[in-house]
N, C-alpha and C positions, 0 to 999 in steps of 0.2 A: 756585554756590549750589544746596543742594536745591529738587525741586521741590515747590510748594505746592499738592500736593492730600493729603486729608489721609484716608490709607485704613486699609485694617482694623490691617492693623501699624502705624500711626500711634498710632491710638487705643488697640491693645494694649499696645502699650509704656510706654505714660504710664501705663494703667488709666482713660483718659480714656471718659467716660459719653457724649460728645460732642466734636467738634474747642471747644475753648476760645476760637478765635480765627479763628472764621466772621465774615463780615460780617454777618449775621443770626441771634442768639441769641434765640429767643424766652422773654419775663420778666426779659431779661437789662436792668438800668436802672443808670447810671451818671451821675452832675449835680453834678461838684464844686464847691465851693465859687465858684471865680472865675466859673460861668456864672450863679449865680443873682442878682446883679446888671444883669446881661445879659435876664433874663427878667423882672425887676420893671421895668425901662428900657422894655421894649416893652408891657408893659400901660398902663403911665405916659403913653409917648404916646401911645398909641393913643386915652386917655379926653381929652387935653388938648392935643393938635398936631391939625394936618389934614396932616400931611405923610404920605408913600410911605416906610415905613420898610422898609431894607434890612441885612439882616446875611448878611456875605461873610464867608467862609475857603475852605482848601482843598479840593480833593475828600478827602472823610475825615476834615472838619476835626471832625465832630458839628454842623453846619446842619441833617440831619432831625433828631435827638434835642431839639434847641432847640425847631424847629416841633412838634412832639411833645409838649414840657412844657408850650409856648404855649396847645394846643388842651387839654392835660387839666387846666389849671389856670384856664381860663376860666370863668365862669359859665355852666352850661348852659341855666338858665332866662332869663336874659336876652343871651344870646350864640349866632348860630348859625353856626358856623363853616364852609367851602367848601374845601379842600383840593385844587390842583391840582397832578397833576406827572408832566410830561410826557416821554414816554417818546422823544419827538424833537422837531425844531422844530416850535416851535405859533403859528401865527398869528392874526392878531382876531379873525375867524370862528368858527373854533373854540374859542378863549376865550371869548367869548361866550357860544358855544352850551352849555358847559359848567358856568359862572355861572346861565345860566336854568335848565337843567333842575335844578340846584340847589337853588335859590331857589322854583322853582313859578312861573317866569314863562310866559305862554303864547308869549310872541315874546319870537327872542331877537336884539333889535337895543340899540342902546346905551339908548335913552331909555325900552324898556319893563323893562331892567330896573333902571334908577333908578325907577322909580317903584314897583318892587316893593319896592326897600331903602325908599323913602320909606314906602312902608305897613307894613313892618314896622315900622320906629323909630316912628310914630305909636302900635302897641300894646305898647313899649317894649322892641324887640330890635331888638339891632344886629348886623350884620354883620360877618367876617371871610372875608377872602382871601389864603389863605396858599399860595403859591405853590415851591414846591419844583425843584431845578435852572432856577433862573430865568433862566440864562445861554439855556436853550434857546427863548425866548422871541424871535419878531422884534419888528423896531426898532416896526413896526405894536402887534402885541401891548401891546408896554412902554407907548408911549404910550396905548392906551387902558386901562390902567391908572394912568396917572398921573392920565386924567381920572376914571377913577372915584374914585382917590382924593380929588380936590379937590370933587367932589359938589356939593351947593348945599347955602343955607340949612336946609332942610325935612330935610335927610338925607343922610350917605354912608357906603359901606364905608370899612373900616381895610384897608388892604392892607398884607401883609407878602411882602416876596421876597426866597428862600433863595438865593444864588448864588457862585457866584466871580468874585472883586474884579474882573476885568476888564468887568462889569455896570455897574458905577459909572461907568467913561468914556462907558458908552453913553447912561445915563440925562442926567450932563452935557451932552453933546450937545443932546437932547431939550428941554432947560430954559434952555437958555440965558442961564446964570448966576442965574437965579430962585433961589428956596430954597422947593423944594417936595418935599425925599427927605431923608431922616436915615440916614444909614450907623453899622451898630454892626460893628465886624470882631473875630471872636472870638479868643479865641489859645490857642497850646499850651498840654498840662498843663505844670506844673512837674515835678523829675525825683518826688517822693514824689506827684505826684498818678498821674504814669506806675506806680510800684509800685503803690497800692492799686488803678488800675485792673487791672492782672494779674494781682491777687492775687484780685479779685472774679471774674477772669473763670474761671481755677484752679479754682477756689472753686466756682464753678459747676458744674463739671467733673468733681467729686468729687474733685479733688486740692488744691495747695497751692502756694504762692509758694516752697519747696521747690525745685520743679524748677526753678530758676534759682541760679545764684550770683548774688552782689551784683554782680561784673563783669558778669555776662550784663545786669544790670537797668540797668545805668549806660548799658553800649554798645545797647541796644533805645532807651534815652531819647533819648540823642544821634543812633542811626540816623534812627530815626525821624522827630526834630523836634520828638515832644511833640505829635501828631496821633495821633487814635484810631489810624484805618483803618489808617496806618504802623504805629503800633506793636502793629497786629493781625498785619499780613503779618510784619516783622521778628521775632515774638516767635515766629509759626511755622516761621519756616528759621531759628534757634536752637536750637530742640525738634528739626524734621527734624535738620538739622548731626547734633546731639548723639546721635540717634539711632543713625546710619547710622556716624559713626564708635566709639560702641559694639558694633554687630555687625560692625564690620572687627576692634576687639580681638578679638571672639569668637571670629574665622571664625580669625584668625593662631593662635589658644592651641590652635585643634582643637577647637573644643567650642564650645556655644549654651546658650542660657537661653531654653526657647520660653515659657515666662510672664515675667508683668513681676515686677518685681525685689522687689514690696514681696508679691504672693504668695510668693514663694520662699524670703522670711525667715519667710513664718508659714509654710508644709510644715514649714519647719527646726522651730520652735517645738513643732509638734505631734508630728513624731519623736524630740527632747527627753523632752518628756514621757510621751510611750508608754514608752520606754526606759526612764522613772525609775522607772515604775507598774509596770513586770514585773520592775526588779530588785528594789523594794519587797516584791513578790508572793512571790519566792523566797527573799529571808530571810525573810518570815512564814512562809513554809512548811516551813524548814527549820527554825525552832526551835517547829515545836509537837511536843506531847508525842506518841508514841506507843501506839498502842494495844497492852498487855499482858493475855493468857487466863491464868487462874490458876485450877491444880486446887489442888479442896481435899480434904484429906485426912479419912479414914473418922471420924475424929473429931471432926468440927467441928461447932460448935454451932449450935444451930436457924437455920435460914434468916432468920430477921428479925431476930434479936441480929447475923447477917452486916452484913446490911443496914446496920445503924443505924449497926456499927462503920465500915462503908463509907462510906457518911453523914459520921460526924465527922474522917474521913479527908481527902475530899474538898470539907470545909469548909474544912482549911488550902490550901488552893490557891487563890489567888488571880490568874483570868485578867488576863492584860496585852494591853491591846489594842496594837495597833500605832500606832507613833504617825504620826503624819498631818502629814504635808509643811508647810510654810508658805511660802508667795509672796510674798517682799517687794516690791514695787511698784519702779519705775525711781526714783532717785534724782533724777530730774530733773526727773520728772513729778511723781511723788507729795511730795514737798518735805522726806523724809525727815526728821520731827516725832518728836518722842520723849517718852514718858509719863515724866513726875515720878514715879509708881512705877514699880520698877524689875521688882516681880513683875508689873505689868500688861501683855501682851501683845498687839499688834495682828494678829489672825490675819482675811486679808482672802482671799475668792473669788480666784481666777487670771478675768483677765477672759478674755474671748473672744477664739478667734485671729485674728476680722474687726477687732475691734477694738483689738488689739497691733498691727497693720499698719495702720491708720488714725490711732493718736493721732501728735500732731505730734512729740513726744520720746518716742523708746524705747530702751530698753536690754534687754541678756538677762535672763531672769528665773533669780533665782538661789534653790536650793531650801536647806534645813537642812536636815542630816543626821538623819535620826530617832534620838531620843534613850533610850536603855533605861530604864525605870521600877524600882526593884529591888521585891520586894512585902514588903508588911511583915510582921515577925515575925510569926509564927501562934504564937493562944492554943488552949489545947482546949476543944474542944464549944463554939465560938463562931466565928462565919463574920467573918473580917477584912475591914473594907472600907479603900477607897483614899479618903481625904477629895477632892474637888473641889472648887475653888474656882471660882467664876464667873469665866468670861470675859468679860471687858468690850472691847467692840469701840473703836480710838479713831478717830471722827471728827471732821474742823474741822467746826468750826458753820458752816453758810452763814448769809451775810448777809441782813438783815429785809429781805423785799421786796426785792430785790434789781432787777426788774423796774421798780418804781416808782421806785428812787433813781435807774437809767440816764434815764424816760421824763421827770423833774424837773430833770435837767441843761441846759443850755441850750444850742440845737439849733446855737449857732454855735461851739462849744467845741470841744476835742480830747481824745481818751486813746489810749494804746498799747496796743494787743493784744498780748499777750504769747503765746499759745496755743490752741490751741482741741486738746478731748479729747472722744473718746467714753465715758470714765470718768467720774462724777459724784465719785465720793473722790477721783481724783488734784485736780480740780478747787481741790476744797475743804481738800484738806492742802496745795496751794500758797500759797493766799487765805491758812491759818493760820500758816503758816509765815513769810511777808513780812510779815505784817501790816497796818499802814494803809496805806492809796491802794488796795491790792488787792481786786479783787472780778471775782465773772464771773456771766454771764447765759448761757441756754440758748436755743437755739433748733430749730430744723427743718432739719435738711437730711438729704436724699436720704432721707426719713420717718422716721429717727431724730433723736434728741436728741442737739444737741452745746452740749460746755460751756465756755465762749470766756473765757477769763482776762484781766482788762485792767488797768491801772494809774491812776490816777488822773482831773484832770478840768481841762484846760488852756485857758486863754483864747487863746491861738493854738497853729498848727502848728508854729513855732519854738520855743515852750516845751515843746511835744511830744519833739518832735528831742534838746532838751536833757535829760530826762527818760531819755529811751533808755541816752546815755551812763553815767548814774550808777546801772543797773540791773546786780547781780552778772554776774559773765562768764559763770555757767552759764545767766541768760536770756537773754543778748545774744546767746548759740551759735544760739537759736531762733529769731533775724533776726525782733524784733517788729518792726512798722508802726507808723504813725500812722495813724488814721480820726477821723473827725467822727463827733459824736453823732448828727448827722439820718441817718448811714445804721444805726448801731446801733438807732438808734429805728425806724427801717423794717422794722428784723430781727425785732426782741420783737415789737412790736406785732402780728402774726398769730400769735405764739403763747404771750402773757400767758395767765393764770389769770383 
């Protein structure tokens, strides 16, 4: 297996802005569905048990991300929270000492800082001790924390300890068959929560769920287990793997590609069209007219009768300008709409070549032949013009509010992301093109606007699932996902009107 360090040809080859599948992404927040049950459980008894609540999984299992949600969804004004986590074994001395200096106690022995948690709960804050790799904790330790959590009448902390399951025999022990610790053990994503986790983490990354085939996402699931950390590591010796036997192709054909593969389609893009624009250049320039000198003979009549006849000469001449390329948009992206007039014409900018290499579907851009005008019959002593008729540009109407109808949906719901594009028309000739359930919202990423296509609004992730299947095979080629609303609503919400 390659190795997992993730270096400068790592991140080149992807066009990755960062490794994806660090074990520390900063901003980087991830809380599906099946753990927020798990985080209202631990508020729950925290306000209505006096037990020692403990939630195990494995190393990697997301136990800090849980303590994380714990602390940032706390009340700040009446909660103060102590976060410990220890970097080796920690004994009761040292847990102590670490509670007081916390807390603002002046000593730090067991009973002066009970009596500290007791004067805070008297001016109506309480305590939290949230404890992190709690396995590394002696038997000493553990126990004085089970007495802090049993506290007295007048007052006690809530303690909470992160650990792996083998922590629970220990506490057994300690209690001897009492019921004073509540165990919540978290569990693997399922395989579509494993996608949209790597799809977000991608995503972050400046790229896309893309770089995976649907086998690669199947066997990451399975490797893995359906643990973060796992299917951090596995998803990056996939990417190496893929990498390294791409430049063995290379190295065997004689040849390299030292940029990544999605600049290399926009170079082509824009040598394309350079080529089009100078062959354009040379038939304009071979069919204009020539300049002709013309003597005039002893006889010709006064210079300004020349003139005027030169004049009405040069009225019958009517310039043709060249006619100008037109860019039809991918068939795939753009939703290929057609105006009910047949004279009306959709002539649309060529987008930018950062953004032909960033939208999720592309195709080559295909140009029209420039078309000859012929000029129309000339009258005398009256300058012929060419009638124009207005261009009407055709755009799908975006959706009212489009922002509001996502943030009104209900945060326990599902839709399918279909796309996301850095074009706002391809966007919006998809939306008109499918019709109903289709809509897309915009958001922020890497400080541009991206416009994220989705389908509908489903009461579970299995109605989701089923929704995909009966989507045309040209969207189904674009491997949409399922996501929940609450992380779509996390998305807008920083960058609403």
């Amino acid at each position: 297996m390659s190795s997992l360090s993730a270096d400068d040809s790592y991140l080149n080859h992807y066009g990755f802005s960062h490794d994806p599948f660090a074990a520390r992404v900063p901003g980087f927040k991830f809380f599906p569905a099946q753990r927020k049950p798990v985080l209202g459980q631990l508020h729950h008894l925290a306000r209505y048990s006096q037990l020692l609540l403990v939630v195990t999984g494995p190393e990697g299992s997301g136990k800090t991300l849980v303590r994380q949600a714990l602390v940032a969804s706390s009340n700040k004004q009446a909660v103060q929270s102590v976060v410990i986590s220890p970097q080796e074994m920690l004994d009761s001395n040292i847990l102590l000492q670490q509670i007081a200096q916390a807390l603002g106690s002046q000593r730090a022995d067991f009973d002066s800082i009970m009596a500290q948690i007791i004067q805070l709960a008297l001016t109506g804050q309480e305590v939290y001790l949230l404890v992190d790799d709690a396995e590394r904790l002696t038997g000493a330790a553990v126990e004085t924390l089970l007495r802090l959590a049993q506290g007295s009448p007048e007052g006690r902390p809530h303690v909470f300890l992160f650990g792996e399951h083998a922590l629970v025999a220990r506490l057994e022990a300690l209690v001897e068959g009492e019921e004073r610790f509540h165990v919540i053990a978290l569990q693997p994503y399922e395989q579509d929560e494993t996608r949209e986790y790597l799809a977000l983490r991608l995503e972050g990354a400046g790229s896309g769920l893309d770089c995976f085939t649907e086998e690669q996402v199947e066997r990451i699931h399975v490797d893995s287990g359906g643990w973060p950390g796992a299917i951090n590591q596995t998803a990056r010796e996939e990417l190496l793997e893929a990498m390294q036997q791409s430049k063995g192709r290379r190295k065997s054909a004689g040849w390299s590609l030292p940029l990544p593969m999605k600049h290399v389609l926009a170079l082509v893009v824009v040598v394309f069209i350079v080529l089009i624009t100078l062959l354009m250049m040379r038939d304009s320039d071979d069919s204009s007219a020539t300049a002709v000198t013309t003597a005039l003979p002893l006889g010709t009549p006064p210079v300004t009768e020349a003139l005027d006849e030169a004049a009405d000469t040069a009225s019958e001449i009517v310039p043709v300008p060249p006619a100008q390329p037109v860019i039809r948009e991918p068939l795939a992206a753009a939703g290929s709409a057609e105006a009910d007039d047949s004279s009306v014409q959709a002539i649309e900018e060529p987008a930018p070549v950062e953004e032909l290499a960033d939208d999720s579907i592309q195709a080559p851009a295909e140009i029209a032949a420039p078309v000859a005008v012929e000029p129309p019959a000339a009258q005398p002593n009256r300058v012929a013009e060419v009638p124009r008729e207005p261009v009407r540009q055709v755009v799908a109407d975006a959706p009212a509010s489009p922002a509001n109808w996502y943030a009104n949906q209900s945060k326990t719901n599902y839709l399918v992301q279909v796309l996301g594009t850095r074009t706002q028309a391809n966007a919006e000739a998809l939306v008109k093109r499918q019709g109903d359930g289709f809509r897309y919202f915009v958001k922020q990423h890497e400080g541009k606007p991206l416009y994220v296509v989705t389908y509908g609004s489903f009461p579970s992730r299995n109605a989701a699932l089923e929704a995909i299947k009966k989507l045309p095979p040209s969207l189904q080629a674009g491997k949409p996902w399922v996501r929940s609303f609450t992380s779509v609503q996390q998305e807008i919400s920083p960058t609403r009107q």
